[in-house]
C-alpha positions as CSV (number, residue, x, y, z in Angstrom):
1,X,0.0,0.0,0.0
2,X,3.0,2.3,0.7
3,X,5.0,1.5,-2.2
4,X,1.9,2.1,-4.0
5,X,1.3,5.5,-3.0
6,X,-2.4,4.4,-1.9
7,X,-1.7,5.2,1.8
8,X,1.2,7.2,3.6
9,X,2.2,8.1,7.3
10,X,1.9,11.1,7.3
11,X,-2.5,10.9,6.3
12,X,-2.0,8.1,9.2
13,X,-0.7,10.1,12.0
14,X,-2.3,13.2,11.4
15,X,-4.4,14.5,13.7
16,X,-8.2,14.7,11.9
17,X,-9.7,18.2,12.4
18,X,-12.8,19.1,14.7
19,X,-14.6,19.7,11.3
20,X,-14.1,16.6,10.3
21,X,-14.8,14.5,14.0
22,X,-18.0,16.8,14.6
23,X,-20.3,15.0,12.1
24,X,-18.9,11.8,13.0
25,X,-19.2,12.4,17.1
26,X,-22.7,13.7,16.6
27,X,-24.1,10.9,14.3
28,X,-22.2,7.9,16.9
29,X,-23.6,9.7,20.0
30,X,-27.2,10.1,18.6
31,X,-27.3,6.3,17.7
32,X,-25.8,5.2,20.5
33,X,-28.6,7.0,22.6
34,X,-31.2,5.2,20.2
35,X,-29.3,1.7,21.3
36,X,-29.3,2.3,24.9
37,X,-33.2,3.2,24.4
38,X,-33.6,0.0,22.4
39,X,-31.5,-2.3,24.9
40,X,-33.4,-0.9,27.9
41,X,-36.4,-1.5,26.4
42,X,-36.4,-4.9,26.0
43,X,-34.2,-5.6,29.6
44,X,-37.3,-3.7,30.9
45,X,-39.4,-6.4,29.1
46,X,-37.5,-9.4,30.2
47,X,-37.7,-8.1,34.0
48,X,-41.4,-7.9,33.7
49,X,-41.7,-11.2,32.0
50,X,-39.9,-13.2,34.6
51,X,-41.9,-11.3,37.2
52,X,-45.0,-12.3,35.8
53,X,-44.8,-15.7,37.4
54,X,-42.4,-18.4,39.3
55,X,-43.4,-21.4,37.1
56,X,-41.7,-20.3,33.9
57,X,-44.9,-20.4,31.9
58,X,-44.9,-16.7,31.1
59,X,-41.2,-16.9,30.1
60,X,-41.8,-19.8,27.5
61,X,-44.5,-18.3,26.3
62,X,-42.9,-15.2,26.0
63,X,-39.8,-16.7,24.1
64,X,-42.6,-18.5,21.7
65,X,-44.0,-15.2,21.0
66,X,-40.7,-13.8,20.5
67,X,-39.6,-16.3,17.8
68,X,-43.5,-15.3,15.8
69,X,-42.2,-11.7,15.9
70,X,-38.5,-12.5,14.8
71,X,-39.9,-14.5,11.8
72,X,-41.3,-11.7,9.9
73,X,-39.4,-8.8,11.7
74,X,-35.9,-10.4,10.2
75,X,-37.0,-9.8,6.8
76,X,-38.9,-6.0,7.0
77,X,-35.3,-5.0,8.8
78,X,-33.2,-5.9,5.7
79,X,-35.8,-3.6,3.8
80,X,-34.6,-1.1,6.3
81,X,-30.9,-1.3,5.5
82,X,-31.9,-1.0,1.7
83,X,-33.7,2.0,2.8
84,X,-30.7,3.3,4.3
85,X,-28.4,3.1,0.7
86,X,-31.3,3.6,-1.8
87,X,-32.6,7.4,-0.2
88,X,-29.0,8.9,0.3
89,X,-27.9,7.8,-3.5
90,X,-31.2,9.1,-4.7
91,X,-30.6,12.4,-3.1
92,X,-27.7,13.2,-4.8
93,X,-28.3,15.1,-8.1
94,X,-26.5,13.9,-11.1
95,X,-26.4,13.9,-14.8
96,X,-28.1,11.2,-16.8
97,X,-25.1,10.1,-19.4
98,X,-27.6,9.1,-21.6
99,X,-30.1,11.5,-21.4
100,X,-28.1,14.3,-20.5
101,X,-30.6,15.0,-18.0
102,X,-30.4,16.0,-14.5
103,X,-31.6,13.2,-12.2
104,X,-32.0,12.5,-8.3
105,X,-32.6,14.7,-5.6
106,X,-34.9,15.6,-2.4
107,X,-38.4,14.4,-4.6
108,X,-36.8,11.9,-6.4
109,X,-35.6,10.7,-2.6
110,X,-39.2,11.6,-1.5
111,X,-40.7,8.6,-3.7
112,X,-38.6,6.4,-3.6
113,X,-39.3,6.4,0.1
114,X,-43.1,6.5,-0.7
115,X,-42.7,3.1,-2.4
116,X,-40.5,1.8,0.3
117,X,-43.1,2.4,2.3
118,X,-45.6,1.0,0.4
119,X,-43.7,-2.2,0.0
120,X,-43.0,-2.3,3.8
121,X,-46.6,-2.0,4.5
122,X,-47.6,-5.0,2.1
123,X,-45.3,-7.1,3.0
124,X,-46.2,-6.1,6.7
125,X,-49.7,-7.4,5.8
126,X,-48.7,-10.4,3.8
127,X,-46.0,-11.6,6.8
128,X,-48.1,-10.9,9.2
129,X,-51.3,-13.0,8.1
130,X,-48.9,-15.6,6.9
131,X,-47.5,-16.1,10.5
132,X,-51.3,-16.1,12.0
133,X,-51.4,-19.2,9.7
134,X,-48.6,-20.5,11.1
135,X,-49.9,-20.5,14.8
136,X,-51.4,-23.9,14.6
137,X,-47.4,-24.8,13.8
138,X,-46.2,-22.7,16.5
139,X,-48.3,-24.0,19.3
140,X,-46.4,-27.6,18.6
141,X,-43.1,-26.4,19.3
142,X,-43.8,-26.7,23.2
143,X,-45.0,-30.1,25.0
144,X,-47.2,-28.1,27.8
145,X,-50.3,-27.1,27.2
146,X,-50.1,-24.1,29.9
147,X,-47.3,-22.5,28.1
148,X,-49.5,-22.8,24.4
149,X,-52.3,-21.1,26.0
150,X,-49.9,-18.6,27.4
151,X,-48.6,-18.0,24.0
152,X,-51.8,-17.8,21.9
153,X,-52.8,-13.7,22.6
154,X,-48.9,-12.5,22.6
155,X,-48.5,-14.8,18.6
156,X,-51.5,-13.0,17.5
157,X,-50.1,-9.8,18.6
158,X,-46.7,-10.8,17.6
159,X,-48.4,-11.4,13.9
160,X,-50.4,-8.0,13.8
161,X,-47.5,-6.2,14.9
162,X,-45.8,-6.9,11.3
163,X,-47.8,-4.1,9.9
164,X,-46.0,-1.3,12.2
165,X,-43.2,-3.3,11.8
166,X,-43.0,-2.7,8.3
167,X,-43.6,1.0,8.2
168,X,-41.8,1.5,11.5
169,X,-38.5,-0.2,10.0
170,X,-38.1,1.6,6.7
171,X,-38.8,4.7,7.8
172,X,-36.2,4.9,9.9
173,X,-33.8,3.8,7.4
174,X,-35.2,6.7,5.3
175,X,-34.0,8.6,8.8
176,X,-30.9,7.0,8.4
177,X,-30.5,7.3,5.0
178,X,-31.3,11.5,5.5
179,X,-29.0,11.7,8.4
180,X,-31.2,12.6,10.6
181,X,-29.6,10.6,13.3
182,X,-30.6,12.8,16.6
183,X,-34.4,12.8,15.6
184,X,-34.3,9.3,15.2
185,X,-32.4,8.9,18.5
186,X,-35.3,10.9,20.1
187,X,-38.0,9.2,18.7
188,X,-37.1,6.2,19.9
189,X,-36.3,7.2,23.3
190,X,-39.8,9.3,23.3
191,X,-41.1,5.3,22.4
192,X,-39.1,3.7,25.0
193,X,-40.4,6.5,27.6
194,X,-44.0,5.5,26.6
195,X,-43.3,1.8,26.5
196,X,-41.6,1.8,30.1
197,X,-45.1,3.7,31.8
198,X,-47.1,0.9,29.8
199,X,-45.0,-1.9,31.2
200,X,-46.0,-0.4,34.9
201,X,-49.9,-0.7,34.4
202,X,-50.7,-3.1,31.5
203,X,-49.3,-6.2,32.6
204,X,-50.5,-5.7,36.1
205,X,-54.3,-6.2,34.6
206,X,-53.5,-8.1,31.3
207,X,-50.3,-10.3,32.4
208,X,-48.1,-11.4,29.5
209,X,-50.4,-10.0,27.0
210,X,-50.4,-6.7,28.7
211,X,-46.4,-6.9,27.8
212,X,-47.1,-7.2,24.5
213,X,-49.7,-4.6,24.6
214,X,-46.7,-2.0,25.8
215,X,-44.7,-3.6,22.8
216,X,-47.5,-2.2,20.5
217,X,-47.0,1.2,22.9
218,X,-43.4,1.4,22.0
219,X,-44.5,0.4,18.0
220,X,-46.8,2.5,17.7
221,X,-44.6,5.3,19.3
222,X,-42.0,4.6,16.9
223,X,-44.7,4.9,14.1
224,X,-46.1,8.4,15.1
225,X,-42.0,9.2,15.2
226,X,-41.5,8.1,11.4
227,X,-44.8,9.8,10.2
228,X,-43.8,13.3,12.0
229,X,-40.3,12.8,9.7
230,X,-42.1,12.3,6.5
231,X,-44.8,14.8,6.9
232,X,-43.4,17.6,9.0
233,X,-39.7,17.3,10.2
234,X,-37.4,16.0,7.5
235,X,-35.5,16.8,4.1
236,X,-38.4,15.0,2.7
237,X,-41.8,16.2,4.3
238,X,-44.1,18.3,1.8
239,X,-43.3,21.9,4.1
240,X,-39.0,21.1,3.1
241,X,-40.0,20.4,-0.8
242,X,-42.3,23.1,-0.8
243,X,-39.9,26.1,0.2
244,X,-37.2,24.0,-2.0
245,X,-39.0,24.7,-4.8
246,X,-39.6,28.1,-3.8
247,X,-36.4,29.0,-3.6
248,X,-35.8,27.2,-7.3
């Protein structure tokens, strides 16, 4: 690499500017404050689950409903990681070689997010009845019949879920993908906030489905979050493409 002239000692050891770490330090800090939000939430779960009980029913049923919400919820976050490349390369404007015509950009950006969404929200539909077909399978996977009663009401919830799920997940990688790190960061810990006062009352009257009741708290938290990006607060909203085109 050296001898190549592709790296040298001197770039190595030289101290990177404040202009240059700012962006970085701000981005890192604002997801890491979405992690600790996401990692407390679901301790805060896990506590309240092995409270529920001293048998271990609500636990296995728990982890049952856990692996119905994983199923679906594995595929709508890789649509989320496509959101985060596909937005940020649509943004930037370029020249069409063949056309000769400038392409990209905020609106360009804006629907290719639209139909992100729209795929997210179909295939939230589509995963999500396909894995309340899939109960009947599910409630095999334990020998004890207490623990597949226990599991029935958090699966189905687990299964509805997937519609959130699927606009929840891409629009945050269209957050990601705009760099809007710090709202996202808030949002989430906004949801966590919301999810933590559920997990004091519902499960108290509800039990195990009442912890998947605060799950749908925290989801639909994280929805209201996404929708506040796309319609008010981000590069993307209708007020930002308005006055971009006013000042065209």
């Amino acid at each position: 690499m050296m001898k190549r002239k592709m790296m040298s000692w001197k770039k190595i050891l030289r101290v990177p500017s404040w202009a240059q770490l700012r962006p970085l330090l701000e981005g890192g800090a604002s997801l890491q404050l979405r992690n600790v939000a996401l990692n407390l939430t679901f301790l805060m779960v896990a506590r309240v689950v092995q409270s529920l009980d001293e048998t271990g029913v609500s636990a296995a049923a728990h982890a049952m409903a856990i692996q119905t919400f994983q199923l679906g919820g594995v595929v709508l976050l890789a649509l989320s990681v496509v959101a985060q490349t596909m937005v940020p390369n649509e943004l930037v404007e370029k020249v069409d070689e063949a056309t000769g015509q400038m392409q990209g950009g905020k609106r360009a950006a804006k629907n290719v997010a639209n139909r992100l969404m729209s795929w997210g929200f179909v295939l939230g539909i589509a995963l999500g009845g396909l894995q309340l077909l899939m109960l009947p399978l599910l409630q095999k996977s334990s020998p004890l019949e207490e623990v597949r009663k226990a599991a029935v009401i958090p699966s189905i919830l687990a299964s509805l879920y997937q519609v959130i799920n699927g606009l929840v997940f891409i629009g945050e990688g269209v957050m990601v993908g705009c760099g809007n790190f710090l709202q996202l960061s808030l949002s989430t810990a906004v949801s966590t906030s919301f999810c933590l006062a559920a997990l004091n009352t519902l499960p108290k009257s509800f039990g195990l489905a009442g912890v998947w009741m605060s799950f749908g708290v925290f989801n639909v938290a994280r929805l209201i979050g996404v929708w506040l990006h796309q319609t008010r607060l981000g590069p993307l909203s209708k007020r930002s493409l308005a006055e971009q085109k006013r000042t065209q």
